[in-house]
Each structure stands twice: as C-alpha cells, then as structure tokens.
C-alpha positions in Angstrom: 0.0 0.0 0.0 2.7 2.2 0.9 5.0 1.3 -2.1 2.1 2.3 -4.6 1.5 6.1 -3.2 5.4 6.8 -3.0 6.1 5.6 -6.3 4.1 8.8 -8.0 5.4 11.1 -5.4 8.8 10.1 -6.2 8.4 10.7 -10.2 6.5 13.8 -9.2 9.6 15.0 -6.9 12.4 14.3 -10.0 10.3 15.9 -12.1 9.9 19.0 -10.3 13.6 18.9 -9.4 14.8 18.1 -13.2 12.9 21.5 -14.0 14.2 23.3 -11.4 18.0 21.7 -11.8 17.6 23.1 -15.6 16.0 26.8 -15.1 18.9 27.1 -12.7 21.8 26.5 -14.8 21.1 29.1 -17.4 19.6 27.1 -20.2 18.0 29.2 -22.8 15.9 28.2 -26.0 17.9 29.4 -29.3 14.0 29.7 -30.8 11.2 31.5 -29.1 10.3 34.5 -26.9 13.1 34.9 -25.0 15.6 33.2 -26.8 19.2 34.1 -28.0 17.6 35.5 -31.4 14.6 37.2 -30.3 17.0 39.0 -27.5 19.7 40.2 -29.6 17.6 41.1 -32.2 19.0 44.8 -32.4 22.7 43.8 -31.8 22.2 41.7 -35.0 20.7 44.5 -36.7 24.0 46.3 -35.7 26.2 44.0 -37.6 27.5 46.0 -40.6 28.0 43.7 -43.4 31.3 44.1 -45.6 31.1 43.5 -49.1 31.9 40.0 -50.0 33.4 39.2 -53.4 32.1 37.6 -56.4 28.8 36.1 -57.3 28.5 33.7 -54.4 30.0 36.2 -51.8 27.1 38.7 -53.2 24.7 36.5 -52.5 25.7 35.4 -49.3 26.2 38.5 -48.3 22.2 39.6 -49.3 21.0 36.5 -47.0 22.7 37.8 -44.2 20.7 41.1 -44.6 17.8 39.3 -44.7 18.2 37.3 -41.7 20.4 40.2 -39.6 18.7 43.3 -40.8 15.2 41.9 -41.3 13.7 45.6 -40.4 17.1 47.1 -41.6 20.5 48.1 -40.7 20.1 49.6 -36.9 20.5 53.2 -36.5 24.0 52.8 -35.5 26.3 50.1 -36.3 28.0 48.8 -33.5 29.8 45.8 -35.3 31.3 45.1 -38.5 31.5 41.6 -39.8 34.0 40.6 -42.7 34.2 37.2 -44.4 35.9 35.1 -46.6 34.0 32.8 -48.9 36.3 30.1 -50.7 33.9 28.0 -52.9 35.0 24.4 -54.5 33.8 21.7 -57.3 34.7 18.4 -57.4 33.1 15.9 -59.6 32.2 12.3 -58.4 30.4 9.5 -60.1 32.9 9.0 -63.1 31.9 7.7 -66.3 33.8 5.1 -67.6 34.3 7.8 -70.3 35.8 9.9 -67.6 33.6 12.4 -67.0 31.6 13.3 -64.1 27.5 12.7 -63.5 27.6 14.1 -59.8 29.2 16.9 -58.3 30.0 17.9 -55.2 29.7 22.3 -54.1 31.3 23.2 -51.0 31.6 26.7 -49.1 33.9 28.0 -46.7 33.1 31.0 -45.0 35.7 32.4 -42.5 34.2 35.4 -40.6 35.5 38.2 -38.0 33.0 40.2 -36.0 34.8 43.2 -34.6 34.0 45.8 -32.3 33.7 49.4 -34.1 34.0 50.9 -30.9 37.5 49.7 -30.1 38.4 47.7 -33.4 38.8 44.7 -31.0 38.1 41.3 -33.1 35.2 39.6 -30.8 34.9 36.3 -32.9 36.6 34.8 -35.4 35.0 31.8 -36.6 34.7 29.4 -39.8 31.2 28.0 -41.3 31.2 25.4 -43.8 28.2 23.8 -46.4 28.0 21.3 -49.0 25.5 21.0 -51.5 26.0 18.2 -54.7 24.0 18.5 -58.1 23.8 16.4 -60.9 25.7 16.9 -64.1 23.5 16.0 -66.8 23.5 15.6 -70.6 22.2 18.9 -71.0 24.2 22.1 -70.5 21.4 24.3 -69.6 19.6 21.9 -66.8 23.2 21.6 -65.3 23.5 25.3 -65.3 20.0 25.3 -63.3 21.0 22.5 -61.0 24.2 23.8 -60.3 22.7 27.3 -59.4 19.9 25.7 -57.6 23.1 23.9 -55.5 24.5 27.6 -54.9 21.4 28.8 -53.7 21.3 25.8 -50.9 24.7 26.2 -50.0 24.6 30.1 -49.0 21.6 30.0 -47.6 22.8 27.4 -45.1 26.2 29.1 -44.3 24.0 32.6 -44.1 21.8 30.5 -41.4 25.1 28.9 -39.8 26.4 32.5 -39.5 23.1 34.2 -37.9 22.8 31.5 -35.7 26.3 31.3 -34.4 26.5 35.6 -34.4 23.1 35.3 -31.8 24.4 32.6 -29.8 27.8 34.4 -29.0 26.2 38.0 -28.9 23.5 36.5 -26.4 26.5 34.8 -24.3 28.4 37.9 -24.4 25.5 40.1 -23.1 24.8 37.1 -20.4 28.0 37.4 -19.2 28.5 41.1 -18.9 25.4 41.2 -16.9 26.6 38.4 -14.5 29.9 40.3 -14.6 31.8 36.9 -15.8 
C-alpha cells in the first residue's frame, strides 16, 4: 500500500527537481520569446555587413541582410563583420568515359566580428556547407542545378552564420550582466 503512493510522489519530486536543476543553470531556448535570437535582435541589426566578393559572396552577403537586418540596418552600427568565402567543385560518379555525373559544391566561409567601438576582433569563426548537383547531358539543366546547389549552400552558411552571431552575442550580453 505504501509502495504504490510513494512511487508517484517520487516521479512527481524528480520531475519537479529536473525542472528546477535546468532553469537554474542558465539554459536558454535558441528559438522563441526569450531566446538568444529574439534577445539580440538589435545587436544583430547592428552588424555591418562588408562587401563580399564575387557572385556567391554577393549573395551570401544579401542573406545575411535578410536574416540580420530583417527591419534594416540599426540606426547605429555597432559591429562590423568581414568574411571570406572560398567555394570548390569536385566531380564524383565518373563515367567510364571519364567524366563526371555528380558533383560535389562546397563553401567555406571564415568570418570576423569586430567591435567598431574599439576595433577589437570579438569572434573569429569558420562556417562550412556542401551542396552536390547532378551533371546531366544537357548544359542548360546543369546550369540550373548547379545554381539551384549555390542557392542551398549560402543559404545554409547565411543561417550557420546568424545562428552562431546570436548565440555568442547573447553569451556575451549574459556574461556582462553576471559580470563573468
């Protein structure tokens, strides 16, 4: 009789002290009301972008916007982020003819978020993505599929990068305010 009431309080008691063992250590959503996004939402806007070369860096560089500056750029920039995009091809799936019917895209993006207050470099990280496409008979669809494989890649580095800018900006503001 005894063993069949305890055995709910017991579940009831870890429960309640799993919940309270993770509100305490400083666990945060990354999605959500008061996540790391939706709190640094205007340090993110106050990321100045620098140009990024080429085609790919273009592009790359217009996601960020879109994710960073969804409202546009803050009034005043307090950081500037610069990156580095190297792209690469390599072709898989030889023919016995020797040419390729797969290929493989892959991105590099090394970035640097600096302080424009002070120059300081707060991060300095690397993001990488790989798309593959297929290499077809046709010149035109491999064009398309090709593109289409750009257009995956750099929109899952530009996602990497927001995600990874919110996380440290949110960390950073954390500890400042806990004075670590």
């Amino acid at each position: 009789m005894s063993l069949s009431r305890t055995k709910p309080k017991a579940v009831a008691a870890l429960i309640v002290a799993t919940s309270l063992a993770l509100a305490g250590c400083g666990f945060r959503p990354l999605y959500g009301e008061r996540s790391a996004t939706s709190v640094s939402a205007a340090e993110l806007a106050a990321i100045q972008i620098e140009t990024i070369p080429n085609r790919d860096g273009q592009m790359l560089r217009n996601n960020l916007l879109d994710k960073l500056q969804p409202r546009g750029p803050a009034p005043k920039s307090l950081y500037r982020l610069a990156v580095g995009l190297q792209t690469t091809k390599e072709g898989y799936g030889i023919r016995e003819d020797d040419t390729a019917t797969r290929a493989s895209l892959t991105m590099v993006a090394n970035y640097n978020l600096l302080d424009l207050s002070n120059g300081q470099v707060l991060l300095n990280a690397s993001s990488r993505s790989t798309s593959s496409y297929n290499i077809l008979d046709n010149e035109f669809a491999t064009v398309i599929s090709e593109d289409d494989a750009v257009r995956r890649t750099v929109q899952d580095l530009s996602e990497e990068i927001r995600t990874r800018l919110a996380v440290f900006l949110m960390s950073r503001k954390t500890a400042a305010q806990t004075g670590g």
